[in-house]
N, C-alpha and C positions, 0 to 999 in steps of 0.2 A: 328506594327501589334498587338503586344499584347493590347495598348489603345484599337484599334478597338473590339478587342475581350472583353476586359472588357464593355467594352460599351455597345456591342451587350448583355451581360450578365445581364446588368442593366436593358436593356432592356427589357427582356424575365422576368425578375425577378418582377418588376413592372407590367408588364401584369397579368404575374400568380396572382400575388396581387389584382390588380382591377377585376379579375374574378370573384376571390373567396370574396372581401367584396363587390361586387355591388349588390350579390342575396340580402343578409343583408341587406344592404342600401334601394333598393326597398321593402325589406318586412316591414321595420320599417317606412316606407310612407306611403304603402299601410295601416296599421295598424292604420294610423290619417285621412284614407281619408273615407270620404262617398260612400253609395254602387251606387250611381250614376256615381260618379268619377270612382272608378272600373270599370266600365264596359263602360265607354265612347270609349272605344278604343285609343291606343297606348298607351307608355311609358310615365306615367309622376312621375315625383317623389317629385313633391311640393304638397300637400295637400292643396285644394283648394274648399272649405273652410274646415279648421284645425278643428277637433273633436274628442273628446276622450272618445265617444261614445262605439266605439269596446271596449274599457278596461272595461267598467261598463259594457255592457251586458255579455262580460265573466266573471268576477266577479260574477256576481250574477248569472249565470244560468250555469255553469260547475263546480259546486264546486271545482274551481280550488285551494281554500288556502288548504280546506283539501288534495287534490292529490299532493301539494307542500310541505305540511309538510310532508306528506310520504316518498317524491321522496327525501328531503332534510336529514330525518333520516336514510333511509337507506342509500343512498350516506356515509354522515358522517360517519356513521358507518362501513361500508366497507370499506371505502380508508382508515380509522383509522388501522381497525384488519390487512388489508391485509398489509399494511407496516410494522405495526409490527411484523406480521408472518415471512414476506420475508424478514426484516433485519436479525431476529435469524437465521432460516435458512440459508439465505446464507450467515450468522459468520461462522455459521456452515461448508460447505460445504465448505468454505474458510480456514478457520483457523483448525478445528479436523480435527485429523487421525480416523478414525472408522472402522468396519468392514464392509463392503457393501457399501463404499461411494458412487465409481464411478457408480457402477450399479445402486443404489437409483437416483443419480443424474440423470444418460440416462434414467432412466423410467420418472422423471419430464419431460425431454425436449423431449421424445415423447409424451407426454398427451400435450404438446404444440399443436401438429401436430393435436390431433382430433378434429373434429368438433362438437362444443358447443352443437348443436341438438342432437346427438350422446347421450350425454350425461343425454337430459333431462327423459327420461322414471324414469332410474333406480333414477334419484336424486329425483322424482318427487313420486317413490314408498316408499323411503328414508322418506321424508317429510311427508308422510301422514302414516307411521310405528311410525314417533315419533309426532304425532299431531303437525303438524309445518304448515298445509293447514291456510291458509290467514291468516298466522301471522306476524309479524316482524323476528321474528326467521326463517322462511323458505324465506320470502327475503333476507335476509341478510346473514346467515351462508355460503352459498353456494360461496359467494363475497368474502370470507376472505383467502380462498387458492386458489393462482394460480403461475403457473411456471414460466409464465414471470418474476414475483417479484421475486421470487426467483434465478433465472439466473441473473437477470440484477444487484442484488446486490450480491450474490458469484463473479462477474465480476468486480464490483467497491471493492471490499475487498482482493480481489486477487492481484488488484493493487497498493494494499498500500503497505505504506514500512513497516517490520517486524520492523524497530528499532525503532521505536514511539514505538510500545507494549513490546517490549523486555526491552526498558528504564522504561513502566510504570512498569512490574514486577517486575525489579530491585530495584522499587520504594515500593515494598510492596503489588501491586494492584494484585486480583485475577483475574481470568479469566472473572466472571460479571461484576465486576470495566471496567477491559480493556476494556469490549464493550460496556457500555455504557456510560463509562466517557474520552474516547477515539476514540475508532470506528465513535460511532452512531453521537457524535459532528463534526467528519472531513466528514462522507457522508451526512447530509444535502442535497447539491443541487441535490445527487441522490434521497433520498427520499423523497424530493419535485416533483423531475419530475414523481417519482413514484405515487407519491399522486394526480398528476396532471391526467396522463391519468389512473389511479383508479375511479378518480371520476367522470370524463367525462362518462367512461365505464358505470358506474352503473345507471347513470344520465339517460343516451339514454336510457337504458337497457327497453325492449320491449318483447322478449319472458318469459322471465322467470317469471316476474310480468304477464303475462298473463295466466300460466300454475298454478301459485302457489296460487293467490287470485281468492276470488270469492264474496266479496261482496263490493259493491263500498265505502266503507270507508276504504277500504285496496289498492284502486288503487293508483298507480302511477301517474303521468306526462302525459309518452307517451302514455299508456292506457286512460287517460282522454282525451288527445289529439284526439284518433281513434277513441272516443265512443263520441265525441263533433263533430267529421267528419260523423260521422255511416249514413248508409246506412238505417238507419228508418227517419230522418232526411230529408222533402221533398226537403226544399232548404238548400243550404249551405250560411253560413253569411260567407263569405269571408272576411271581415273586421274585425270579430269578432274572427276567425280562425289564422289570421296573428297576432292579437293581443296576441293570447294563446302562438301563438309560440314566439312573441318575451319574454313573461314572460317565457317559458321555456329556450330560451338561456341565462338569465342573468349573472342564477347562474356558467355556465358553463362561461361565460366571464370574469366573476369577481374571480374564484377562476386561472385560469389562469394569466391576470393581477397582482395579490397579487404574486402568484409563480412565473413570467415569470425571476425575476434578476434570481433566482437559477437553471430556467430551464435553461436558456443561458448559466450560465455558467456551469452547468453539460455538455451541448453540448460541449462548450469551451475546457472543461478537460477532456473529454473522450478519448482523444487518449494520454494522460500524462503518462508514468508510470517510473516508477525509472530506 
């Protein structure tokens, strides 16, 4: 009975799999096929005849490298601050005694609970009080604190064992030593996976690059992506559109890939504790 059940498991597991890479797989076809083929009717995923047609005309008429380099430094630079915020942090809230821990802490993990929109009025009067309107600064500052990081590694720090840092003190080491020539070396595969969906998040990020820039060599990605869709636009180059989009997943693929040994094994170890 249990075979069967594994089975059945492998099953469902597999499907779930094929669901979610066959949109992929058909977009990265569509992407070499001619607008002919498109619109022939049905399902075909060979490209027939193969043309990489769609990539040149997005290249040259969505100034996609400049919306790439944008989307690519702000990423960077967010997944950067905000792991380093949320490691100290939650050393912090791990390791110190302070006055007002537990409450500071529950007010993070209700700012969890609100909703981003919520949020953007006052951040968006914020930015334009300290001239941060279509800048790098006003994308990015706002990316560099957030609760989940902070929770997720108070959570992985909490877990460790006290006598690794109680031996390095023993050892001479202060309190900065112990976290980052201690601490921050054994979490790794957390703040990989930290960095992992950090940059995803900022990647996609959609509203707030829409609220905060105003001229097009400050957009992003997905903003280039809506205004290469936009509705001035008589027809849609549907070849040309699949193409954008597969250059916008790459970078999300490949930083995943690079991370995925330490995502696993964070998943691995997550339930480990002394």
């Amino acid at each position: 009975m249990k075979k069967i059940y594994k089975i059945i498991g492998y099953i469902i597991l597999i499907l779930g799999a094929i669901s979610m890479i066959l949109p992929f797989i058909y977009m990265l076809s569509l992407s070499f096929m001619g607008e002919k083929q498109i619109f022939s009717g049905g399902i075909n995923f060979i490209p027939s005849p193969f043309t990489s047609d769609n990539y040149k005309y997005a290249l040259e008429n969505a100034n996609i490298i400049r919306y790439f380099c944008n989307s690519l430094i702000v990423a960077i630079a967010t997944t950067i601050g905000q792991v380093i915020i949320s490691a100290m942090a939650g050393y912090a809230f791990a390791r110190f005694k302070f006055k007002y821990r537990e409450p500071i802490f529950v007010i993070i993990l209700i700012s969890m609970m609100i909703p981003p929109q919520v949020n953007i009025v006052p951040l968006f009067f914020i930015m334009k009080q300290l001239h941060w309107i279509d800048t790098y600064q006003g994308l990015i500052v706002p990316g560099l604190f957030g609760g989940f990081g902070v929770f997720m590694m108070r959570q992985w720090f909490k877990s460790m064992s006290e006598d690794i840092e109680l031996s390095a003190k023993i050892d001479g080491c202060n309190r900065w030593e112990v976290f980052y020539k201690i601490a921050l070396p054994l979490s790794v595969p957390v703040l990989v996976t930290l960095g992992i969906f950090t940059f995803i998040t900022s990647w996609n990020s959609f509203m707030w690059p829409l609220i905060v820039t105003n001229s097009d060599i400050m957009r992003t990605l997905p903003l280039g992506l809506a205004n290469f869709k936009g509705s001035f636009r008589e027809v849609t180059d549907w070849g040309a559109l699949t193409a954008y989009c597969v250059i916008c997943t790459i970078p999300v693929i490949s930083v995943f890939l690079l991370g995925k040994k330490y995502f696993i094994n964070d998943i691995l170890s997550g339930g480990i504790k002394e």
